[in-house]
N, C-alpha and C positions, 0 to 999 in steps of 0.2 A: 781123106780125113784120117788121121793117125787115131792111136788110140792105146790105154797106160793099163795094166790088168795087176792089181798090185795082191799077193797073199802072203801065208805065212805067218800073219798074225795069229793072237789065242792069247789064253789064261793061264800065267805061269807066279810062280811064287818069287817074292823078292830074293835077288841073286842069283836067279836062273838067266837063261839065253830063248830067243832068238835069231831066227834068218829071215827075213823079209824078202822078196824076190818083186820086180815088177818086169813085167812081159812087152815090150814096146813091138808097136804094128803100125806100117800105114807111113814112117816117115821115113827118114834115114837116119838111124840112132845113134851111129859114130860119129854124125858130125855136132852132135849137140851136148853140152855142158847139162846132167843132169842133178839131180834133186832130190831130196827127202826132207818134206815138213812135215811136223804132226799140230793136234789141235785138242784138245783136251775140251770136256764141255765147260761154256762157263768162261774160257779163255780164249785167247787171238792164238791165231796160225803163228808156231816159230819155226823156223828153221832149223836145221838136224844136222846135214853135212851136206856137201854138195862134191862134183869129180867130173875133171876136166874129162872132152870128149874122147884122149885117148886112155885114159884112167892114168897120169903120170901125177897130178896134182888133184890134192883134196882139202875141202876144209869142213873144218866142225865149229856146231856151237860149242861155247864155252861150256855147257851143262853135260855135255858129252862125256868130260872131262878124262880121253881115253877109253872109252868102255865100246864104243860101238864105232863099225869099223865098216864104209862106204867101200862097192867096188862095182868091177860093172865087166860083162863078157859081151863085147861088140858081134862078134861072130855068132850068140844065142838071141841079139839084143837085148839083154836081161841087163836090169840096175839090184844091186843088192844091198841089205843093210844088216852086217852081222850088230847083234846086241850081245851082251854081254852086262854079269853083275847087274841084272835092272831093278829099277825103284818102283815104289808103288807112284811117285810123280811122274813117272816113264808111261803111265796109262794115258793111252789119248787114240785117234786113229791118226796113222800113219799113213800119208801119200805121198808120191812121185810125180815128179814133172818136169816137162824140159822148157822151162817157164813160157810155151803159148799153149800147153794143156794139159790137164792133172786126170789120176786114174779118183776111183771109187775111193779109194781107202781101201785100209785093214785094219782092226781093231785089237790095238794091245792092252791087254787088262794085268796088272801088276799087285799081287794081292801082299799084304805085307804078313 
């Protein structure tokens, strides 16, 4: 049974940064196309960015609009998600998953 340990989240002012890190266990993490969705209360899970299993290919939501930057260290098996310039609509909790199962979250809060 694998298993996603996502941190790095916290309380930062609008146009500040994060680094999100999630820790993967239990599978084999290079061979899987991983993920980052968040989910705000109140609203449906969107998707964030997602990166191929060797990190050559990535893609973002369109709300992204360049500011946050998916990558991943197979040899750590860590997924990452630099943020960057974030919005106070950037508040939600943020998870990973290599879509057959998702960590806890982290909680990014965006104060304007």
């Amino acid at each position: 049974q694998g298993a996603l340990v996502e941190s790095g989240g916290g309380l930062v002012q609008a146009g500040g940064s994060l680094r999100l890190s999630c820790v993967a266990s239990g599978f084999t993490f290079s061979n899987f196309v991983m993920r980052w969705y968040r989910q705000a209360p109140g609203k449906e899970r969107e998707h964030v960015a997602s990166i191929s299993p060797s990190g050559t290919s990535v893609d973002y939501a369109i709300f992204v609009e360049g500011r946050f930057t998916i990558s991943r260290d197979n040899v750590q098996r860590t997924l990452y998600l630099q943020m960057a310039n974030l919005k106070p609509e950037d508040t939600a909790v943020y998870f990973c998953t290599n879509d057959k199962q998702r960590g806890q979250g982290t909680q990014v809060t965006v104060s304007s």
